[in-house]
C-alpha positions as CSV (number, residue, x, y, z in Angstrom):
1,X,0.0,0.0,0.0
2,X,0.7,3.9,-0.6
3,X,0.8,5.1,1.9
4,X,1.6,8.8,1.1
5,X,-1.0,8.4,-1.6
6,X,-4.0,7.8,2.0
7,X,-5.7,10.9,3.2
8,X,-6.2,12.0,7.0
9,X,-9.8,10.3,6.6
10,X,-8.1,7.1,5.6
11,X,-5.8,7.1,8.3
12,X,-8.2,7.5,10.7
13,X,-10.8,5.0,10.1
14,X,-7.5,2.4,10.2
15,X,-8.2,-0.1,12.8
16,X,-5.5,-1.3,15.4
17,X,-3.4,-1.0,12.7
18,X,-3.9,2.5,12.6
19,X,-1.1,4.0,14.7
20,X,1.0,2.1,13.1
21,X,-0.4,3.2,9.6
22,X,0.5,7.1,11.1
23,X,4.1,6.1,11.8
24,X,4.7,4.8,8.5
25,X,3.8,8.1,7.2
26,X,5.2,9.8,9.1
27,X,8.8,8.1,8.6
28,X,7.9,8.0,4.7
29,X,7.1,11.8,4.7
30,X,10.3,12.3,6.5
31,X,12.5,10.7,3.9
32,X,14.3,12.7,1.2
33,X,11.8,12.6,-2.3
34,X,13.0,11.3,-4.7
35,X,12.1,13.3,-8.1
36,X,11.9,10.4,-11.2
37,X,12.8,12.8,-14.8
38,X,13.0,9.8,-17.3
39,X,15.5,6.9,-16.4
40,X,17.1,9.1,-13.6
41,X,16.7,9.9,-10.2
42,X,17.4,13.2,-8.6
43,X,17.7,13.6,-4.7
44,X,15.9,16.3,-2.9
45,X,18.1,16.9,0.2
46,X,20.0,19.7,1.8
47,X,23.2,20.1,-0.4
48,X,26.0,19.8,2.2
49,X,28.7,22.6,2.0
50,X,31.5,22.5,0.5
51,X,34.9,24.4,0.1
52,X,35.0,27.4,-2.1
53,X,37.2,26.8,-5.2
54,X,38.1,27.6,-8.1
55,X,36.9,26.4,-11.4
56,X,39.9,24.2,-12.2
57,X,40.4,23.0,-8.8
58,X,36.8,21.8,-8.2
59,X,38.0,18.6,-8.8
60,X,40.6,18.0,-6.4
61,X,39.0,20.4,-3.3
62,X,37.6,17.1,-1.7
63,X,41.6,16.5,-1.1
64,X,41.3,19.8,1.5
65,X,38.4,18.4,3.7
66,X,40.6,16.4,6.0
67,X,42.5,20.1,7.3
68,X,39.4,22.0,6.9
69,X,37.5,19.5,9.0
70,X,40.1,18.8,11.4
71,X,41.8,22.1,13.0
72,X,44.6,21.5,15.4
73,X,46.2,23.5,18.0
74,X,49.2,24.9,15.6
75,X,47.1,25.7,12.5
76,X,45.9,29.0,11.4
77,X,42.6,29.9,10.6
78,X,41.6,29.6,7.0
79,X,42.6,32.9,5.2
80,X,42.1,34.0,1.3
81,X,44.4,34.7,-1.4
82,X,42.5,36.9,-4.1
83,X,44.3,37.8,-7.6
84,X,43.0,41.0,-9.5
85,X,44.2,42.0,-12.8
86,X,43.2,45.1,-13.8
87,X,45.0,45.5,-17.0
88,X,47.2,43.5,-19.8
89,X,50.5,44.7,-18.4
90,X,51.9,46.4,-15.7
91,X,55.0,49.4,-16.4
92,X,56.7,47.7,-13.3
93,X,59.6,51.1,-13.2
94,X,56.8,53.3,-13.1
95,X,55.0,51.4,-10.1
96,X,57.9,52.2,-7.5
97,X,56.2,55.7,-6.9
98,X,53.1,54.9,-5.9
99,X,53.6,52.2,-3.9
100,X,53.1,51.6,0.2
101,X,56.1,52.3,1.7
102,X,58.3,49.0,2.4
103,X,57.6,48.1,-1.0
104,X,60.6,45.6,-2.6
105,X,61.7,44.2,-5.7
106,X,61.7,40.4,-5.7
107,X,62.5,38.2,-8.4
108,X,59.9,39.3,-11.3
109,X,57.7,41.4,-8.8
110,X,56.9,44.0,-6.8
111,X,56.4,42.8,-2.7
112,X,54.4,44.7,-0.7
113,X,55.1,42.7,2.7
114,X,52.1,44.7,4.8
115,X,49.1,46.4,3.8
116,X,46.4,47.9,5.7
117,X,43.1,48.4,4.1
118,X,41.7,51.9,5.5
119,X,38.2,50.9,5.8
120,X,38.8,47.6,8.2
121,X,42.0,48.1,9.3
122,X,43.1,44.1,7.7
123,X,46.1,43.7,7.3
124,X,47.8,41.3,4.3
125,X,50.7,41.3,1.7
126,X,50.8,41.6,-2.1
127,X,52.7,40.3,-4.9
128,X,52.6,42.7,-8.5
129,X,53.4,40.8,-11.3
130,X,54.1,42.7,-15.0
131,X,51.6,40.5,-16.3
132,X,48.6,43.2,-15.2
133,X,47.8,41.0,-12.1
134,X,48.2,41.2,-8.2
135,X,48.0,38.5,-5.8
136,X,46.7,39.4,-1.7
137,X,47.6,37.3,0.8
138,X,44.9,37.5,3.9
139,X,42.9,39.9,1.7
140,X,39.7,39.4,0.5
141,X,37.9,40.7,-2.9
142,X,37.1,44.3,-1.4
143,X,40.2,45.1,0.0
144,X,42.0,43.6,-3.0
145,X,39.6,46.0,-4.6
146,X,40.4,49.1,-2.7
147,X,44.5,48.2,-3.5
148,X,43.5,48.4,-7.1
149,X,41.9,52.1,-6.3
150,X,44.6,53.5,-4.0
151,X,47.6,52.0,-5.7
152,X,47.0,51.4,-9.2
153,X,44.3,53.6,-10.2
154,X,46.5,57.2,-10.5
155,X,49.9,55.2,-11.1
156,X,49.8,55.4,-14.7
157,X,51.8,51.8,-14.9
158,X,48.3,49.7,-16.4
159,X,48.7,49.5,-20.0
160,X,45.5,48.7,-22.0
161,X,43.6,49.0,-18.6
162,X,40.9,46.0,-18.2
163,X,36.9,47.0,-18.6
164,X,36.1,44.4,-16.1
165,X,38.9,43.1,-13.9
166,X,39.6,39.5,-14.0
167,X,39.5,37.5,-10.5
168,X,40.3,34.3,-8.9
169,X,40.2,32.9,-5.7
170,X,41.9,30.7,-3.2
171,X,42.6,30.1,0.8
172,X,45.5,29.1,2.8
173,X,46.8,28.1,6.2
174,X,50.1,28.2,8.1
175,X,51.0,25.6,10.3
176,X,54.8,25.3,11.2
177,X,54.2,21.9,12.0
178,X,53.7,20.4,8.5
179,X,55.6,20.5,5.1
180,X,54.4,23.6,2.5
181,X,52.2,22.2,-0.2
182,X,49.1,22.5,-2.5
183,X,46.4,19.7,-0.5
184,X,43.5,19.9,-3.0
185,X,42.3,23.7,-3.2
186,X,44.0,25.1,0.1
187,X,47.4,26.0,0.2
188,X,49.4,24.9,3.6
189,X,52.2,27.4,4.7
190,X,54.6,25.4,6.9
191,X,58.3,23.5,6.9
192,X,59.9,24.5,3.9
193,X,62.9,21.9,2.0
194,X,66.5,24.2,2.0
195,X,66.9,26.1,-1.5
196,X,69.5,25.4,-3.5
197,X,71.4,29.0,-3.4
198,X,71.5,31.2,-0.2
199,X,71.1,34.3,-2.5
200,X,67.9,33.1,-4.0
201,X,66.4,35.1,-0.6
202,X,67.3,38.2,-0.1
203,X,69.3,39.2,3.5
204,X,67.6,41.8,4.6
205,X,63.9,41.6,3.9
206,X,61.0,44.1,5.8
207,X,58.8,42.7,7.8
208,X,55.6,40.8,7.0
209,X,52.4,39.8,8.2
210,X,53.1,36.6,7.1
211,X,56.3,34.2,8.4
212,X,59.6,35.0,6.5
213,X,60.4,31.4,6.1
214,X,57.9,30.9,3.3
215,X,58.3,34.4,1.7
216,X,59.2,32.6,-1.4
217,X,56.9,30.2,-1.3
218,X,54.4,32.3,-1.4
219,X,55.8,33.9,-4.2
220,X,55.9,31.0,-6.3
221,X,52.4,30.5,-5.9
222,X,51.4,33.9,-6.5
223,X,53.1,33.6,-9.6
224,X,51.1,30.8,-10.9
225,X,48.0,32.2,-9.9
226,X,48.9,35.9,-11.7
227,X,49.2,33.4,-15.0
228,X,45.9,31.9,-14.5
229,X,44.4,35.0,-14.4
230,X,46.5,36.7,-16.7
231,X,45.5,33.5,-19.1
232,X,41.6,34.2,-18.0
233,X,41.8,37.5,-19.1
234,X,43.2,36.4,-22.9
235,X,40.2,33.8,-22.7
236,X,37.4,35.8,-21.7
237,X,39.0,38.4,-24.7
238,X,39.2,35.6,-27.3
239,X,35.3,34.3,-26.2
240,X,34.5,37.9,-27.3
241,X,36.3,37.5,-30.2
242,X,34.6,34.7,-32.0
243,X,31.9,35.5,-30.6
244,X,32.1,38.7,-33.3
245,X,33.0,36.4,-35.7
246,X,30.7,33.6,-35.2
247,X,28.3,34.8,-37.7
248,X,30.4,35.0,-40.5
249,X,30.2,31.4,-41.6
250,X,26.6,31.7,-41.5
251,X,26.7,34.9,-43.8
252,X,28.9,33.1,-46.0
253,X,26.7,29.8,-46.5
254,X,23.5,32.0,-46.9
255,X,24.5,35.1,-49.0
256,X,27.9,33.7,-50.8
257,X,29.7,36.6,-49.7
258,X,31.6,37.3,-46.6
259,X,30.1,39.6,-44.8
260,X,33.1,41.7,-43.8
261,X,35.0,44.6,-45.7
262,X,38.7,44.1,-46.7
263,X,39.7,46.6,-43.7
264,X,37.2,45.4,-41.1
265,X,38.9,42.0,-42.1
266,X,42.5,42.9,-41.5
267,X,41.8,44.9,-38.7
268,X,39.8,41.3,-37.2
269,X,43.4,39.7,-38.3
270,X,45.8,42.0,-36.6
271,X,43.5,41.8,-33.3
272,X,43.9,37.7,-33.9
273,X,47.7,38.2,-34.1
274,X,47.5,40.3,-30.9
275,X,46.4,37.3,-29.1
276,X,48.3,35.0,-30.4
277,X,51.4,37.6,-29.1
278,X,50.0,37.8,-25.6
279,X,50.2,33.9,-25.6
280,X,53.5,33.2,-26.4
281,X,55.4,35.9,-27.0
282,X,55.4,38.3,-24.7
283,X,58.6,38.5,-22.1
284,X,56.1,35.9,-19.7
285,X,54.6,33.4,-21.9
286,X,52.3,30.7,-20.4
287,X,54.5,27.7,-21.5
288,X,57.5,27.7,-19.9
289,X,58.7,27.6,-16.5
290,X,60.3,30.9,-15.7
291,X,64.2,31.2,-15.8
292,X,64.6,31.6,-11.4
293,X,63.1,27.6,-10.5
294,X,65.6,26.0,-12.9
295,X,68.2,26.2,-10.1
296,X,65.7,26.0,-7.4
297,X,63.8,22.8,-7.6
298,X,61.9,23.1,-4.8
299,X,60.5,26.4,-5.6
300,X,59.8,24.7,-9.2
301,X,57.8,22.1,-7.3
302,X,55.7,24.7,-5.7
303,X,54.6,26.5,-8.8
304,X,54.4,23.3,-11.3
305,X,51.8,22.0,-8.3
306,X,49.5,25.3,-8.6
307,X,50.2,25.3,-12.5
308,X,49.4,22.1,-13.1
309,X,46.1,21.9,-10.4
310,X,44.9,25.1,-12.7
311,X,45.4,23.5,-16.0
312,X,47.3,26.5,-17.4
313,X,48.8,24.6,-20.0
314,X,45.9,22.8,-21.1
315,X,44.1,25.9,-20.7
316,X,47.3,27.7,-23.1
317,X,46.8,24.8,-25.6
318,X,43.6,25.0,-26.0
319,X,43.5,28.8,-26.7
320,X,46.3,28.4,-29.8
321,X,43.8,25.7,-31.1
322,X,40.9,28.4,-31.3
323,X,43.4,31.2,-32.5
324,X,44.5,28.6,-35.4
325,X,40.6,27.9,-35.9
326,X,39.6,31.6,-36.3
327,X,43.0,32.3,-38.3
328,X,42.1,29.7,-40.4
329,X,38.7,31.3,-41.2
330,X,40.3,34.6,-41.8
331,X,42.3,32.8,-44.2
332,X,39.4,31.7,-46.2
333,X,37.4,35.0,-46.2
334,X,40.3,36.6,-47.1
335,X,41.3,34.3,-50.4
336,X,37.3,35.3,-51.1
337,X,37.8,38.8,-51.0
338,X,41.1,38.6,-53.1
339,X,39.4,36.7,-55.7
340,X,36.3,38.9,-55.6
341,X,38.7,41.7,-55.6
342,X,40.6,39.7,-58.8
343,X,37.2,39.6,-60.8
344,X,35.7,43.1,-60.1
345,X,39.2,44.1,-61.5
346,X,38.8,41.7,-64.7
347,X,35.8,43.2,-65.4
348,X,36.7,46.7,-64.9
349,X,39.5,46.2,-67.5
350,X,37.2,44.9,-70.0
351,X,35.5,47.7,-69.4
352,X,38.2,50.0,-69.9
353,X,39.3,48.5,-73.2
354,X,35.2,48.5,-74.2
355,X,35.8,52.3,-73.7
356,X,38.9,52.6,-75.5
357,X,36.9,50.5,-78.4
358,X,34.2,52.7,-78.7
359,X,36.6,55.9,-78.6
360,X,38.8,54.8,-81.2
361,X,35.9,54.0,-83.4
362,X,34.3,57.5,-82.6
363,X,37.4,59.2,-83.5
364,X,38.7,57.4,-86.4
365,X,35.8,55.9,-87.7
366,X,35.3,58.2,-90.9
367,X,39.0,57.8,-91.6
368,X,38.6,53.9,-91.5
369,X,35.5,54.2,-93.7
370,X,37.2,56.1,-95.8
371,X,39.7,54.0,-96.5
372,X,37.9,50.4,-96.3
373,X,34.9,51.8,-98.1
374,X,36.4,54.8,-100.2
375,X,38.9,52.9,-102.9
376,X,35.9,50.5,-103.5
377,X,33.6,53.5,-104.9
378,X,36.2,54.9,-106.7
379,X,37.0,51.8,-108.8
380,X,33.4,52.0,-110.2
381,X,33.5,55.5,-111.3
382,X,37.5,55.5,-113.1
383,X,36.1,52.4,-114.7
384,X,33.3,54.4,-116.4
385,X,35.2,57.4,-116.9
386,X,37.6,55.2,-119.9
């Protein structure tokens, strides 16, 4: 029997049964439903929370739960790292003058080792990167927001500045009683492995809000996350791209022609050929590992392990293979609008000599008459003459 499918009047008029009947719908009515669409079966229950993360480390965040669920007496609360790129490139000379004071060069960026956000008063550090991007340790979207206002804003260093800024988000801990490492989508600042050079870290470093014993740990990571986002903000520009371009096929299988002008065309390829520079030509390309971990392995392992967990090269591959699509489509319309260009020009040359045609015979028609038609009318008349 149903019995979710009984009414109040049914249960009622059960007999010693009945209390029993009430139960069972009660414990039925307190299951999860279960919603049938078709062959599947779709569970209607709480969702359970989980970790925030990003996109491309979705996969592995489960790998996190065991330190997020388990705190001990030695490890931090959980803290966020948020990048923001505001632009395509950063003039890192002319950044020196507006930043905080205690601001330092270090390796390929700019470390500012403690910043205090004027509305809260939180404190955190940030790595600049010439790739547009910054990366805030202990700072969250708004005051990695405000940085962007107060630092960036009047500095004149953002070239081709960004209409939206590009984000992306992760969280940390420190605990100096475990080793440094990516565990699924949290970070875990800790022990560190001795680096192969002693002048890899600078002597004399300000202080930080963060321990100096991972200093350049941290900046390893940051620089894997300022590619990701650097890399986000060539792929949201490309999606716009062929999204432009998308109905161009369409126009050409419907109307034969191609829908774009010879300069709207070549101004579509030299924008293709920007990306395509951002990609992999620039000074910090999205391929290779950068110059400073090829002595320092460990540091190499550190920013392979973020690299890799956000697919950049995947990511890098895959944006080639849609620049070589849409260059290969420019190709096409463009061999169209040279032979279109080739026949308009065949025909205006046959009209041209058409022209010339009609002028010669205009202007030395009579003369030609004269002398086609002329000798024939005079043999007639000397014949009659004798």
């Amino acid at each position: 029997m149903n019995f979710l499918s009984l009414t109040p009047r049914q249960l009622r008029r059960g007999s010693a049964c009945g209390c029993w009947r009430i139960e069972q719908y009660q414990r039925v009515a307190l299951r999860p439903r279960i919603v049938q669409r078709g062959f599947a079966e779709i569970r209607q229950e709480v969702p359970k929370t989980k970790p925030k993360a990003s996109t491309a480390l979705r996969r592995t965040a489960a790998a996190s739960l065991p330190i997020r669920a388990n705190p001990n007496p030695t490890r931090s609360d959980i803290q966020p790292i948020f990048t923001y790129a505001t632009a395509e490139r950063y003039l890192m000379r002319s950044l020196r003058g507006s930043l905080p004071k205690g601001a330092v060069s270090l390796h390929d960026s700019w470390w500012v080792p403690k910043w205090t956000d004027s509305q809260n008063g939180k404190d955190g550090e940030v790595f600049l990167f010439a790739n547009g991007s910054f990366v805030c340790w202990g700072l969250g979207e708004d005051e990695a927001h405000r940085f962007a206002q107060e630092v960036l804003a009047n500095s004149g260093a953002e070239l081709a500045p960004l209409k939206e800024p590009e984000t992306e988000d992760l969280e940390f801990v420190t605990d100096p009683e475990e080793a440094t490492r990516l565990q699924g989508d949290l970070i875990v600042l800790g022990k560190t492995s001795p680096l192969s050079s002693e002048d890899t870290t600078p002597m004399e470093l300000p202080p930080s809000v963060l321990p100096r014993e991972t200093v350049l740990a941290r900046y390893a990571f940051s620089q894997a996350l300022s590619r990701s986002t650097a890399l986000s903000v060539l792929e949201s520009s490309l999606e716009d791209y062929l999204t432009s371009v998308a109905p161009l096929p369409r126009a050409l299988q419907r109307t034969g022609k191609p829908g774009l002008g010879r300069r709207a065309l070549v101004m579509k390829l030299g924008e293709l050929l920007r990306f395509r520079q951002g990609l992999n030509l620039n000074r910090e390309n999205f391929s290779d590992t950068p110059d400073f971990y090829w002595s320092e392995p460990v540091l190499e392992a550190y920013f392979n392990s973020l690299s890799n967990a956000l697919e950049i090269r995947l990511r890098t591959q895959s944006v080639n293979d849609k620049i070589t699509y849409a260059a290969e489509m420019q190709s096409v319309l463009r061999e169209l609008l040279t032979e279109t260009s080739a026949h308009r020009m065949e025909l205006i040359i046959i009209a041209l000599i058409a022209v010339e045609v009609v002028i010669c015979l205009i202007r030395d028609g009579p003369e030609l008459w004269e002398m086609v038609f002329g000798e024939k009318e005079e043999g007639p008349k000397s014949a009659g003459t004798a």
